[in-house]
ROTOR-36624 format. One record per residue (C-alpha): residue number from 1; residue in three letters; x, y, z. Coordinates in pm, 1 decimal, padded with zeros to 6 digits. Each point is the difference from the previous one (the first is absolute). Example, Ala and Ser with C-alpha at 12.3 -4.5 7.8 and 13.67 -1.06 7.14 Angstrom:
<recs>
+-----+-----+----------+----------+----------+
:   n : res :       xx :       yy :       zz :
+-----+-----+----------+----------+----------+
:   1 : ALA :  01230.0 : -00450.0 :  00780.0 :
:   2 : SER :  00137.0 :  00344.0 : -00066.0 :
+-----+-----+----------+----------+----------+
</recs>
This chain:
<recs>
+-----+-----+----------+----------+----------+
:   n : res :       xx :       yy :       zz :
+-----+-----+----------+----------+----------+
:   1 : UNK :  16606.9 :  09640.7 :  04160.9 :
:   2 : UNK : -00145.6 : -00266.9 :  00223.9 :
:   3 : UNK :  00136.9 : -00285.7 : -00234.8 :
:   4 : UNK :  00324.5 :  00143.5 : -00004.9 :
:   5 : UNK :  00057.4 :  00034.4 :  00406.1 :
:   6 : UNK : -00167.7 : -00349.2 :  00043.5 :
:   7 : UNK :  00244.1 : -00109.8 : -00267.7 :
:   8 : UNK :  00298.0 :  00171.4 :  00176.3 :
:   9 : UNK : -00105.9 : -00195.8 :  00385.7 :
:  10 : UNK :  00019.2 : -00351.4 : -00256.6 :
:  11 : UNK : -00396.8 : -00037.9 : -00013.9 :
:  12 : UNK : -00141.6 : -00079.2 : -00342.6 :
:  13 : UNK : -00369.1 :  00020.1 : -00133.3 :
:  14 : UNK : -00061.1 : -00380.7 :  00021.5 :
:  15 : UNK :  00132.7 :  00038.2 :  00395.0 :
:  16 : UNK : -00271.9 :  00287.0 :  00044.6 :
:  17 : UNK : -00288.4 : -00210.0 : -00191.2 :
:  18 : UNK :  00088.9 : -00296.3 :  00213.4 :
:  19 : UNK : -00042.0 :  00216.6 :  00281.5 :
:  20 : UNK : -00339.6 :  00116.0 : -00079.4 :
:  21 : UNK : -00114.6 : -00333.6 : -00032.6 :
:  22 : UNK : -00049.8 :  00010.3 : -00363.7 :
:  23 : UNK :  00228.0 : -00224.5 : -00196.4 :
:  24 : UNK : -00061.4 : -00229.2 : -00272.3 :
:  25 : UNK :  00101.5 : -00283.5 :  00237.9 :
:  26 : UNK : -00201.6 :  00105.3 :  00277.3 :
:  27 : UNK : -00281.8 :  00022.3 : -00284.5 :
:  28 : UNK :  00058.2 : -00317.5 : -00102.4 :
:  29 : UNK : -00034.4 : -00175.3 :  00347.2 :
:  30 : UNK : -00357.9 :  00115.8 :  00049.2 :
:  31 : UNK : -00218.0 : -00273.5 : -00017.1 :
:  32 : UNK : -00371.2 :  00011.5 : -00169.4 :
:  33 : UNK : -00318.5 : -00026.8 :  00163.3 :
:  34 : UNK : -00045.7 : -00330.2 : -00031.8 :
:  35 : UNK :  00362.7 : -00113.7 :  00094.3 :
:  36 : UNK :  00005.5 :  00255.8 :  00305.5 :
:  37 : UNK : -00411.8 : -00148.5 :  00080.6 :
:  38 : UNK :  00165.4 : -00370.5 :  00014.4 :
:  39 : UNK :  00282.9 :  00127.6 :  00185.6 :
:  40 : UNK : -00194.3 :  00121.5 :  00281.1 :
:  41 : UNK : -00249.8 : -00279.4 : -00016.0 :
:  42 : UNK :  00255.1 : -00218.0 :  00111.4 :
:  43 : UNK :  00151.1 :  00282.9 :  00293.9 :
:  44 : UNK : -00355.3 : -00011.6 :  00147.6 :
:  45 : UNK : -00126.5 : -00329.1 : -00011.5 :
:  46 : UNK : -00279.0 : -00154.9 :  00171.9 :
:  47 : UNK : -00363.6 :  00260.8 : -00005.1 :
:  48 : UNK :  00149.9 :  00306.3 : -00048.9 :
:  49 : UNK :  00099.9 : -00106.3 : -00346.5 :
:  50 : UNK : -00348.3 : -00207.4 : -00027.9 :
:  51 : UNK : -00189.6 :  00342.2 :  00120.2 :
:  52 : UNK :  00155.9 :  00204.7 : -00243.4 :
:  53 : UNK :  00107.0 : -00261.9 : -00290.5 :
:  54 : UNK : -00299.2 :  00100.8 : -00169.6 :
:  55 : UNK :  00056.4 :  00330.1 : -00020.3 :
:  56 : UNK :  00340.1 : -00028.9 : -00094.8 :
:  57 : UNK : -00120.8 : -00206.4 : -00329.7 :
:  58 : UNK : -00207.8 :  00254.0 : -00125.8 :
:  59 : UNK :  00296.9 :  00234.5 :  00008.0 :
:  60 : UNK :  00190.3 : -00235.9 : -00175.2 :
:  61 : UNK : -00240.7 : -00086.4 : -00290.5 :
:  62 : UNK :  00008.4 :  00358.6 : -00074.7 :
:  63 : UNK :  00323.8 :  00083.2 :  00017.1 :
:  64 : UNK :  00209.7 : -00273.4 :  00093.7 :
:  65 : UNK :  00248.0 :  00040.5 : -00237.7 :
:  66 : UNK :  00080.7 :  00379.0 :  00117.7 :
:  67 : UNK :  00301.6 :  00099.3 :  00236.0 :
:  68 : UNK : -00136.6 :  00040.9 :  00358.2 :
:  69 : UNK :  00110.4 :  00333.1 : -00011.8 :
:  70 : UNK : -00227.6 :  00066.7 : -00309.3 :
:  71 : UNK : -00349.3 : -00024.0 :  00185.8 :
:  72 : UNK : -00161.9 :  00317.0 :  00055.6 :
:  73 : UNK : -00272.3 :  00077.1 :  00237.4 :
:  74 : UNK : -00251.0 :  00009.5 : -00298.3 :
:  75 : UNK :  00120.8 : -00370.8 : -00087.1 :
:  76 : UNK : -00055.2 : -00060.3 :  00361.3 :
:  77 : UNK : -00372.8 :  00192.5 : -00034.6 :
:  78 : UNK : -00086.9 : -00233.2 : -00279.1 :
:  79 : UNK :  00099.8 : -00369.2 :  00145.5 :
:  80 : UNK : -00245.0 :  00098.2 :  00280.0 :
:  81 : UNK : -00270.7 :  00098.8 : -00238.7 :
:  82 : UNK :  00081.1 : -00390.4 : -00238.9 :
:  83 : UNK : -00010.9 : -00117.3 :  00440.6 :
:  84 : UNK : -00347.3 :  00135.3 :  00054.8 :
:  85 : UNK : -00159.9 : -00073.5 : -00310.1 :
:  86 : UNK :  00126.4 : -00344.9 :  00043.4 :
:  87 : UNK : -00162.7 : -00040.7 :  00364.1 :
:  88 : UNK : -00371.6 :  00186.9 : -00142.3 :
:  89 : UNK :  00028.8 : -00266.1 : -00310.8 :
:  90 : UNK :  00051.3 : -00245.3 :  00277.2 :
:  91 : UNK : -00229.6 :  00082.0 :  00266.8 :
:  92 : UNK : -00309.1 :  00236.8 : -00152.4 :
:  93 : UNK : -00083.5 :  00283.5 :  00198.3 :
:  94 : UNK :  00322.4 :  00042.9 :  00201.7 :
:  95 : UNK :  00086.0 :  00360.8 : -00032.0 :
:  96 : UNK :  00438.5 : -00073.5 :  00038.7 :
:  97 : UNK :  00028.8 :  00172.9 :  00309.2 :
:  98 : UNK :  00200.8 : -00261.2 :  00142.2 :
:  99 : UNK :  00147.5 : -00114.2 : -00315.4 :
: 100 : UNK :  00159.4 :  00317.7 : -00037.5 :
: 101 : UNK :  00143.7 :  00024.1 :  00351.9 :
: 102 : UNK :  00190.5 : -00380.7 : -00055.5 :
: 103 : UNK :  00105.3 :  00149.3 : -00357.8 :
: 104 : UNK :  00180.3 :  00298.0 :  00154.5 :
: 105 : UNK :  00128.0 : -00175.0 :  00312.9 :
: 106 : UNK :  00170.6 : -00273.6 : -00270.0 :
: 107 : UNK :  00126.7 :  00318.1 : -00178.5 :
: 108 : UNK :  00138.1 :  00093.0 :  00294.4 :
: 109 : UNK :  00171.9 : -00243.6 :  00126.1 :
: 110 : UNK :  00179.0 : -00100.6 : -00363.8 :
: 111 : UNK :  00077.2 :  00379.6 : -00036.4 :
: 112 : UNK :  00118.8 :  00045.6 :  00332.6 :
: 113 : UNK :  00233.2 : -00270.7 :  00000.1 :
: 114 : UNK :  00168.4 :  00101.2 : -00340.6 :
: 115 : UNK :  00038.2 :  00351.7 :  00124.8 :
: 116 : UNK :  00217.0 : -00143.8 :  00252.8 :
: 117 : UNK :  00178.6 : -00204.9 : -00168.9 :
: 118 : UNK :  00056.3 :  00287.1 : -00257.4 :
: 119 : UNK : -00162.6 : -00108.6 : -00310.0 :
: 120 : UNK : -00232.7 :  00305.2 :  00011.3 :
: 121 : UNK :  00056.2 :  00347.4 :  00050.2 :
: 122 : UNK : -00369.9 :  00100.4 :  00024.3 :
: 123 : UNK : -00185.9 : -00249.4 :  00163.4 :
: 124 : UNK : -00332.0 :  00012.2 : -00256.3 :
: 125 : UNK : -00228.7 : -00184.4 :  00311.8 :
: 126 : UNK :  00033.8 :  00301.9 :  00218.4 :
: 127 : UNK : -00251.6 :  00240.3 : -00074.2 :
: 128 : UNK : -00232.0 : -00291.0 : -00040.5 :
: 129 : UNK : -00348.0 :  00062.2 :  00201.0 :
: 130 : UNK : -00187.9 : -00254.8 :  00142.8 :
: 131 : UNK : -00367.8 :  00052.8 :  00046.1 :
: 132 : UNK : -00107.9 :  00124.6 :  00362.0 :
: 133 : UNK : -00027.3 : -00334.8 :  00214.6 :
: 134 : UNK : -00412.6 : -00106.2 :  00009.7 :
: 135 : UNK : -00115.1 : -00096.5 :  00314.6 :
: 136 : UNK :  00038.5 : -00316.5 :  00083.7 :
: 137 : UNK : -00307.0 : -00243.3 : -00020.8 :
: 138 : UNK :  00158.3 : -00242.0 :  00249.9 :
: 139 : UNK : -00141.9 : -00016.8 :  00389.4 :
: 140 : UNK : -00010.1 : -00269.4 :  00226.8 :
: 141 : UNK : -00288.2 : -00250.3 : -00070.1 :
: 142 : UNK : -00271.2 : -00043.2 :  00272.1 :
: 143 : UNK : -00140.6 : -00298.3 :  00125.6 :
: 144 : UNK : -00234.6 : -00088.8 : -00263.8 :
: 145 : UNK :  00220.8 :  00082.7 : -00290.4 :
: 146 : UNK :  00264.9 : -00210.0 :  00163.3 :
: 147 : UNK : -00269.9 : -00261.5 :  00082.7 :
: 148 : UNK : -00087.3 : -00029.4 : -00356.4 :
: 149 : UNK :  00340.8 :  00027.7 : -00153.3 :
: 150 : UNK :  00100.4 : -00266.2 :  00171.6 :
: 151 : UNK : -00293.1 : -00221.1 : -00075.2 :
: 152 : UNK :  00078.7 :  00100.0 : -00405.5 :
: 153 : UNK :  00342.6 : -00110.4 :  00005.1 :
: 154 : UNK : -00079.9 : -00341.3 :  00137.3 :
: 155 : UNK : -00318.3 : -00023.2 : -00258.9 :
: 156 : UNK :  00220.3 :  00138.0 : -00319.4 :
: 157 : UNK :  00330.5 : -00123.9 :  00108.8 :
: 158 : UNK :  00167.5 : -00301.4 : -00225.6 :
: 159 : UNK :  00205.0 : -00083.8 :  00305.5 :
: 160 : UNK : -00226.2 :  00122.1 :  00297.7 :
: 161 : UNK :  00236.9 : -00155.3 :  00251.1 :
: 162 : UNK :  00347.7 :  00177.0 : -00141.5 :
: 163 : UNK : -00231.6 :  00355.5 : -00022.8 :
: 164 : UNK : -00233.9 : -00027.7 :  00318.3 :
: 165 : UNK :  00381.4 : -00039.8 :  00206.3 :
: 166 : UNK :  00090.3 :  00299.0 : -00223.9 :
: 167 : UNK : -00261.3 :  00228.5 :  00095.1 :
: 168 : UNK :  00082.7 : -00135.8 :  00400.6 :
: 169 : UNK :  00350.5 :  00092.2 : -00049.4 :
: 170 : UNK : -00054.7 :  00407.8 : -00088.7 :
: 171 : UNK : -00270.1 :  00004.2 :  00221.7 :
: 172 : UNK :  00211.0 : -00113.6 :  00309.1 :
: 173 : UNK :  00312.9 :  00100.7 : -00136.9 :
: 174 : UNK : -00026.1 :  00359.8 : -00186.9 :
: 175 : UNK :  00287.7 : -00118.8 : -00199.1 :
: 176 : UNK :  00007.6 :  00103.6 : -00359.2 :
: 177 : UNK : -00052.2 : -00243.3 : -00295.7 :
: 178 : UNK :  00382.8 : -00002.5 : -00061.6 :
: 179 : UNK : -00008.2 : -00147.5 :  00360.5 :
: 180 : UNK : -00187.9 : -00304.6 : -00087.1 :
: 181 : UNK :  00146.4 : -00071.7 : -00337.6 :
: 182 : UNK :  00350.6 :  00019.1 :  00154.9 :
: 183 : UNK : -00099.4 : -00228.5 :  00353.2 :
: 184 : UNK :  00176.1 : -00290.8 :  00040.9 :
: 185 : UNK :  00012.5 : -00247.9 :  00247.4 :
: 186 : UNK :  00305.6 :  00069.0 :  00175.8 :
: 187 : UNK : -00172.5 :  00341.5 :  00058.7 :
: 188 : UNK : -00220.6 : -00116.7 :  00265.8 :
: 189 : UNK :  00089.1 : -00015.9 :  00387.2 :
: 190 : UNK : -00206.0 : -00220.5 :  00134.3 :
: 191 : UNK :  00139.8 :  00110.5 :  00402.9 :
: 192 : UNK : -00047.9 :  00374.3 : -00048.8 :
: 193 : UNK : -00340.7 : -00059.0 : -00281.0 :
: 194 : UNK :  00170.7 :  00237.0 : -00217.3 :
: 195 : UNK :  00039.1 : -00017.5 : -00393.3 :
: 196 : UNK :  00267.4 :  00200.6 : -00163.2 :
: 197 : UNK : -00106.3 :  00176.5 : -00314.1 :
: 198 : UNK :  00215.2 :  00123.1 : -00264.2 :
: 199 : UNK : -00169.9 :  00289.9 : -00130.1 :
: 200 : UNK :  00083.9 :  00311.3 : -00205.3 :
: 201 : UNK :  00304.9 :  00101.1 : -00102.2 :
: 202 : UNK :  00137.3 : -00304.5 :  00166.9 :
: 203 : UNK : -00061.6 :  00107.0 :  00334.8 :
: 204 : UNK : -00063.6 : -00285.5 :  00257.1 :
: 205 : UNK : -00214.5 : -00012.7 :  00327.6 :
: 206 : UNK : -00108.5 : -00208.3 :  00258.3 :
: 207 : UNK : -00368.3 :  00025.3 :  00028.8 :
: 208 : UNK : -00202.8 : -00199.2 :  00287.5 :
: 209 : UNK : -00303.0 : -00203.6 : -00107.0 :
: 210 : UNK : -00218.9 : -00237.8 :  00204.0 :
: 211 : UNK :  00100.8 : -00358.7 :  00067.6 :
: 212 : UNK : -00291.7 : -00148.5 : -00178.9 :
: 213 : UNK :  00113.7 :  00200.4 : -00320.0 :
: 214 : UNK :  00330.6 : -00112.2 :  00028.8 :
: 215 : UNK : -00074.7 : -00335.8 :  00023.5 :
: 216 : UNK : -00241.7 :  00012.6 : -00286.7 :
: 217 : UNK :  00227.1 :  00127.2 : -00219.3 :
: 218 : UNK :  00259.1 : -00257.0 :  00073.6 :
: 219 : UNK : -00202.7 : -00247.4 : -00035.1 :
: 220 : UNK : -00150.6 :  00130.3 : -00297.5 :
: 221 : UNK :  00389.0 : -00006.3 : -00125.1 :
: 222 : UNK :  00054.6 : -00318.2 :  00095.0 :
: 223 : UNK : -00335.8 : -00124.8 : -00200.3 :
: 224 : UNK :  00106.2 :  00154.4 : -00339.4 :
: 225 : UNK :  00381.8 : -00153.7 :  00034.7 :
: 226 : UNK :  00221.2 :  00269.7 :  00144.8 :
: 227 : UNK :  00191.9 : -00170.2 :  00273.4 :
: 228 : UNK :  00315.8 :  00217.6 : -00002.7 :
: 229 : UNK :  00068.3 :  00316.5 :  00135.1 :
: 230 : UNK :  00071.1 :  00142.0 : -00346.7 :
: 231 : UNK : -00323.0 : -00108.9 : -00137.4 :
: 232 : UNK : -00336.7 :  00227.9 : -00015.4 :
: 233 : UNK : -00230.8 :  00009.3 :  00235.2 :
: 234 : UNK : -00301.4 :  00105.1 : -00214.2 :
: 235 : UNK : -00031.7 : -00297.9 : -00316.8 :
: 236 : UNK : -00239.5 : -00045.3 : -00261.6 :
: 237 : UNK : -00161.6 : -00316.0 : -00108.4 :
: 238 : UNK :  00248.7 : -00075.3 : -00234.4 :
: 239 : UNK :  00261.9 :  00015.9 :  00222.1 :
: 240 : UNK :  00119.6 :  00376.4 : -00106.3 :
: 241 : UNK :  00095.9 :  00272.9 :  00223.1 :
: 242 : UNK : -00234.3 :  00302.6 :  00069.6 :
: 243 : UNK :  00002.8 :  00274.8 : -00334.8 :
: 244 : UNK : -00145.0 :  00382.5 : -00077.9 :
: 245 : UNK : -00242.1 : -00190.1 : -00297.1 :
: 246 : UNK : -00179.1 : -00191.9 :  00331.3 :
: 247 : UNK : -00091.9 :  00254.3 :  00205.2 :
: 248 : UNK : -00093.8 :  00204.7 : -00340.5 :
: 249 : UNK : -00193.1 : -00297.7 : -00067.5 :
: 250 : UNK : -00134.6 : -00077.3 :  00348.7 :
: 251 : UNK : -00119.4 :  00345.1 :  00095.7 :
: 252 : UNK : -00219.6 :  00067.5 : -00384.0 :
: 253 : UNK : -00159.1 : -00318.8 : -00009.4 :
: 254 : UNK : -00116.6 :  00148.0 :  00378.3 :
: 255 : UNK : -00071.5 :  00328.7 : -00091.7 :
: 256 : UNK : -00189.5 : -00057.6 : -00321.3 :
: 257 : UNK : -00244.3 : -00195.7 :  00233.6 :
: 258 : UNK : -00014.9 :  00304.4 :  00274.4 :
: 259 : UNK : -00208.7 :  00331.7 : -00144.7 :
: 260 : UNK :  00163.6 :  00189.7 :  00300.9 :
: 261 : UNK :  00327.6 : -00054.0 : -00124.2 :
: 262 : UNK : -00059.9 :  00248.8 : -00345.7 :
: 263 : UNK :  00045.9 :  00293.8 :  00319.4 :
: 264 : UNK :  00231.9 : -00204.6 :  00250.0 :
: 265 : UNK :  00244.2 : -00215.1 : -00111.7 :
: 266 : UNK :  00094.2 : -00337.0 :  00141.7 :
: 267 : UNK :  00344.0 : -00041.7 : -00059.6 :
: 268 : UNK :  00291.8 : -00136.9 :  00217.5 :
: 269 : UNK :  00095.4 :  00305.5 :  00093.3 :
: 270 : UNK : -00382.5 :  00102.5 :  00125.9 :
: 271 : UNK :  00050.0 : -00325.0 :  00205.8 :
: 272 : UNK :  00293.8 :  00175.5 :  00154.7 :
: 273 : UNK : -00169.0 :  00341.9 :  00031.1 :
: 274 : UNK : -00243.9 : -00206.1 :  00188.3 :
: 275 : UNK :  00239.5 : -00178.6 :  00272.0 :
: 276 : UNK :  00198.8 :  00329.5 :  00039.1 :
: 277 : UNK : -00334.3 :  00183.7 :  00087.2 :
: 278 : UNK : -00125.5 : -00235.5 :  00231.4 :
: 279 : UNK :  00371.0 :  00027.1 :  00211.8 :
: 280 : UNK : -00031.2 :  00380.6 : -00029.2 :
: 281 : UNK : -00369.5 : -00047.1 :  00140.5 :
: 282 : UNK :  00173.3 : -00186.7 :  00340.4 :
: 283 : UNK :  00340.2 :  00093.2 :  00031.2 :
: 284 : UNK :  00067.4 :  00351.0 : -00095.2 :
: 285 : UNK :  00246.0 :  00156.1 : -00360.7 :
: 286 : UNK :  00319.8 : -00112.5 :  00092.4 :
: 287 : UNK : -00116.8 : -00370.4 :  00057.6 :
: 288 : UNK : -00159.3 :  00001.6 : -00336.5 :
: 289 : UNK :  00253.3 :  00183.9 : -00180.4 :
: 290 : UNK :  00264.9 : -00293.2 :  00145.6 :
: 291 : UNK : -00301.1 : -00235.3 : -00094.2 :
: 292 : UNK :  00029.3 :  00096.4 : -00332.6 :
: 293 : UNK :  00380.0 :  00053.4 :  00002.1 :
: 294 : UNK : -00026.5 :  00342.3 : -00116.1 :
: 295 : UNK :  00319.7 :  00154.9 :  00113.3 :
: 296 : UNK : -00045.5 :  00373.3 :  00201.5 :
: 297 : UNK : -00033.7 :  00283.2 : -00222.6 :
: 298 : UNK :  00048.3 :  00264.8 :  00316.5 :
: 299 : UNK :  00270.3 :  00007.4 :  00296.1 :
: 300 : UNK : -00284.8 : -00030.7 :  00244.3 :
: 301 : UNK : -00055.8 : -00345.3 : -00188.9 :
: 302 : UNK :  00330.6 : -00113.8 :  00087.7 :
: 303 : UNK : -00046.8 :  00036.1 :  00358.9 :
: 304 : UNK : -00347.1 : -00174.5 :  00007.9 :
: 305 : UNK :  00080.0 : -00288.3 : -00222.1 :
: 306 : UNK : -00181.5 : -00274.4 :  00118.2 :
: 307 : UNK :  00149.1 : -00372.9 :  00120.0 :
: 308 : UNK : -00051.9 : -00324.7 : -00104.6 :
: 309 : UNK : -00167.7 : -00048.1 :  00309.8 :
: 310 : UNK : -00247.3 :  00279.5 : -00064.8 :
: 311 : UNK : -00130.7 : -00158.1 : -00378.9 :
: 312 : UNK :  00008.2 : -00333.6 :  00202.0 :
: 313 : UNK : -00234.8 :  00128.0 :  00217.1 :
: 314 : UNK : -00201.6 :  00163.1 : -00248.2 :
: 315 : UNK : -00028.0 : -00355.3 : -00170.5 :
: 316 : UNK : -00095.1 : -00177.2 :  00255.3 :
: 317 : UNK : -00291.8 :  00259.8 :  00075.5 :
: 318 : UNK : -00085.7 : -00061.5 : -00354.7 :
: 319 : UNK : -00036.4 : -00319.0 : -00027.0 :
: 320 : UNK : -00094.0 : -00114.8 :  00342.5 :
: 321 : UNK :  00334.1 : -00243.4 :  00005.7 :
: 322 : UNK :  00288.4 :  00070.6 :  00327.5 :
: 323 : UNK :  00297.9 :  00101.0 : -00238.1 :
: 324 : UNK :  00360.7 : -00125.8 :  00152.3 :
: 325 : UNK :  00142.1 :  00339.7 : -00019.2 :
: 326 : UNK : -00312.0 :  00203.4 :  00122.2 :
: 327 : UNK :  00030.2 :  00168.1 :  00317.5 :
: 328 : UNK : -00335.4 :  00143.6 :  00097.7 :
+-----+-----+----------+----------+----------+
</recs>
């Protein structure tokens, strides 16, 4: 009956099937796990790819050769257990918490994307659980850790002068790693003592820092052979720019030497824990949150964002330098 009416408007059975999305052709067009994994490899880029890359190459030497619209949520369940018996061969005694929380945010994100783009009608990532969050290990290091971190690095570094104007840099700055790897030289303003940082997901600021740390890192620059504006600020012995396997490198050779660090970490990103407590400590949330160049998560936020003049200020209380754009 229903054949017959949709025959009489003009509408045949391959015109419905199209409709529904299920023709051969459409069939054909979907791509496998390892073609649609390249695919959006290439979309991303840059560390989003790197971050989840991994993850995304477990999936495909299990199934790579599957339609993306094949993968079920227990093929999803089972790339995350190959994930965190990879990481416990790896590193005895980790338990895969966090292993498991990369695994399904990779899942994610590939998933997520397809079921945009069409190529899956049930999106097999979504009823993936992460484990519950544990609490985070990472505080702002006192005096005496600092003291002694900083005497490490410059006993354990391979290129003390490169990493003891590292360790400078996130203390004074608060700017991420991804800020230091990406600093060039045409970055610094030498008449406002600012340094622009190109940070995550390609977001720039202008971030004061003292006049003495400008100039050293100029001149530090200049020393290793960048003399464009294009050229990196921060450059190893070799005359190579700043990478992720240095400051991997930098910060174990320091903690294997520090007992305290098996409870606290000293990372990069403790370094900028550090700085952003110590502006908190003088000049109040919303100087450290622009400090930090954490964007407002409330309305209030918005209203109370804090200058440039304000983190100037902050600075210069910091580190006992007049700043250019301070007003006190």
């Amino acid at each position: 009956m229903f054949l017959a009416e949709a025959a009489s408007l003009g509408i045949t059975l391959d015109d419905l099937i199209a409709v529904a999305g299920d023709s051969p052709q459409a069939a054909m067009d979907v791509p496998t796990v390892a073609e649609y994994v390249e695919i959006v490899s290439q979309a991303l880029g840059g560390g989003t790819a790197q971050t989840y890359g991994s993850y995304w190459r477990l999936l495909v030497a299990r199934y790579g050769d599957r339609p993306i619209d094949g993968i079920s949520h227990q093929n999803c369940e089972q790339v995350i257990a190959d994930a965190v018996a990879r990481a416990q061969r790896n590193r005895p005694g980790c338990n895969g918490r966090s292993t498991r929380a990369h695994c399904v945010s990779a899942f994610r994100a590939l998933f997520n994307r397809a079921a945009k783009a069409g190529l899956v009608v049930r999106n097999p990532a979504a009823a993936l659980e992460k484990p519950a969050q544990a609490t985070s290990r990472r505080r702002a290091l006192d005096d005496t850790e600092l003291h002694e971190l900083v005497e490490t690095v410059q006993a354990t570094s391979l290129d003390p002068e490169l990493d003891l104007l590292l360790v400078r840099f996130h203390l004074e700055s608060g700017a991420r790693r991804q800020g230091a790897i990406g600093l060039r030289l045409g970055d610094l303003d030498t008449r406002r003592s600012t340094g622009w940082l190109w940070e995550k997901f390609g977001k720039e600021r202008e971030q004061p820092i003292s006049p003495s740390l400008l100039a050293a890192l100029a001149a530090f620059a200049r020393s290793r052979g960048s003399t464009g504006d294009d050229h990196p600020v921060f450059v190893n012995k070799r005359g190579g720019p700043l990478t992720r396997k240095h400051y991997n490198n930098l910060f174990d050779r320091a903690q294997a030497a520090l007992p305290w660090t098996r409870r606290i970490p000293a990372t990069a990103h403790v370094l900028r824990h550090t700085a952003g407590t110590a502006v908190e400590r003088v000049a109040g949330h919303a100087v450290a949150q622009g400090f930090l160049g954490h964007e407002p998560n409330s309305v209030t936020g918005l209203y109370t964002k804090a200058r440039i003049e304000e983190i100037a200020a902050a600075v210069a209380v910091l580190t006992g330098e007049p700043h250019p754009l301070a007003q006190i």
